[in-house]
C-alpha positions as CSV (number, residue, x, y, z in Angstrom):
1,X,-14.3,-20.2,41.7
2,X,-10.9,-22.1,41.3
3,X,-8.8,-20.5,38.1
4,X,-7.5,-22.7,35.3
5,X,-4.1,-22.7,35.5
6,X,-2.1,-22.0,32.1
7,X,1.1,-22.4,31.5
8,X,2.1,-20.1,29.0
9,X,5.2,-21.5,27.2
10,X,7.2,-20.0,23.5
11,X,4.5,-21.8,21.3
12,X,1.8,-19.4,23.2
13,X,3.9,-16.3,22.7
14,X,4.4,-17.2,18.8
15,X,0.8,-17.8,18.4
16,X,-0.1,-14.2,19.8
17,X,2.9,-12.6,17.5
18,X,1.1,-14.5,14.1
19,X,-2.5,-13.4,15.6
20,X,-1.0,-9.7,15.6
21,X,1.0,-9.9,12.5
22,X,-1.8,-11.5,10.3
23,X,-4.4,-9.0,11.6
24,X,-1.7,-5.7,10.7
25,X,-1.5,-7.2,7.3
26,X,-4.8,-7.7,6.5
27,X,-5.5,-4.4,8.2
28,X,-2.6,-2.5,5.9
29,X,-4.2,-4.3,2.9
30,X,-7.6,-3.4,3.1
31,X,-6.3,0.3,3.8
32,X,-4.3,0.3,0.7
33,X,-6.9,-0.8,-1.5
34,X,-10.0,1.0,-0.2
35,X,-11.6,3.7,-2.8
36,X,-11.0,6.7,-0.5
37,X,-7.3,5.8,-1.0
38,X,-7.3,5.7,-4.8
39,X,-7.3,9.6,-5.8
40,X,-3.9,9.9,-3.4
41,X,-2.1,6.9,-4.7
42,X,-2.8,7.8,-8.4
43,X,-1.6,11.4,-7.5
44,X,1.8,9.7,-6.2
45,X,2.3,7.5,-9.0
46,X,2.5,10.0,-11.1
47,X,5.7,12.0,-8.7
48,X,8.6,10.4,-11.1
49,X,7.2,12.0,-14.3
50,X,6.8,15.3,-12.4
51,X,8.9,18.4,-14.0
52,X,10.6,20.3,-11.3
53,X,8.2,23.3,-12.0
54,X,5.0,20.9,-10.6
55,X,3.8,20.0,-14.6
56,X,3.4,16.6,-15.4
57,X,4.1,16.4,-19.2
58,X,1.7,15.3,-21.3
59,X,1.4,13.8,-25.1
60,X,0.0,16.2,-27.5
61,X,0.3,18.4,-30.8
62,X,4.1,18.5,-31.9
63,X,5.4,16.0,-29.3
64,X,6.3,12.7,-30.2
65,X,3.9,9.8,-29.4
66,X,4.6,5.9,-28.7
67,X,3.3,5.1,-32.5
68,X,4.1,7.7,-34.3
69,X,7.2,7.1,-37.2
70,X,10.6,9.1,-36.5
């Protein structure tokens, strides 16, 4: 059996590196925006409001709200 002989030039090489790029995006979005995911990323949105002792403050009684008069 006689092999094909190809030539593998830049254009080959470049097609490979999109092939592996597009498949790593679509691979990083799917993981980002799977369920299982959800629970962590809403924990970490919340890490800028965080008080340094580990409380996230919250509205309620006696503080003051978004529509409430000054």
């Amino acid at each position: 059996m006689q092999g094909v002989d190809v030539e593998m030039d830049i254009n080959v090489l470049r097609g490979a590196i999109l092939l592996v790029l597009l498949f790593s995006f679509l691979g990083l979005w799917v993981w980002a925006w799977s369920r299982k995911r959800k629970s962590a990323f809403d924990e970490a949105s919340m890490l800028p409001l965080e008080e340094d002792n580990g409380e996230i403050p919250t509205k309620g009684p006696g503080k003051r709200g978004g529509s409430e008069p000054c």
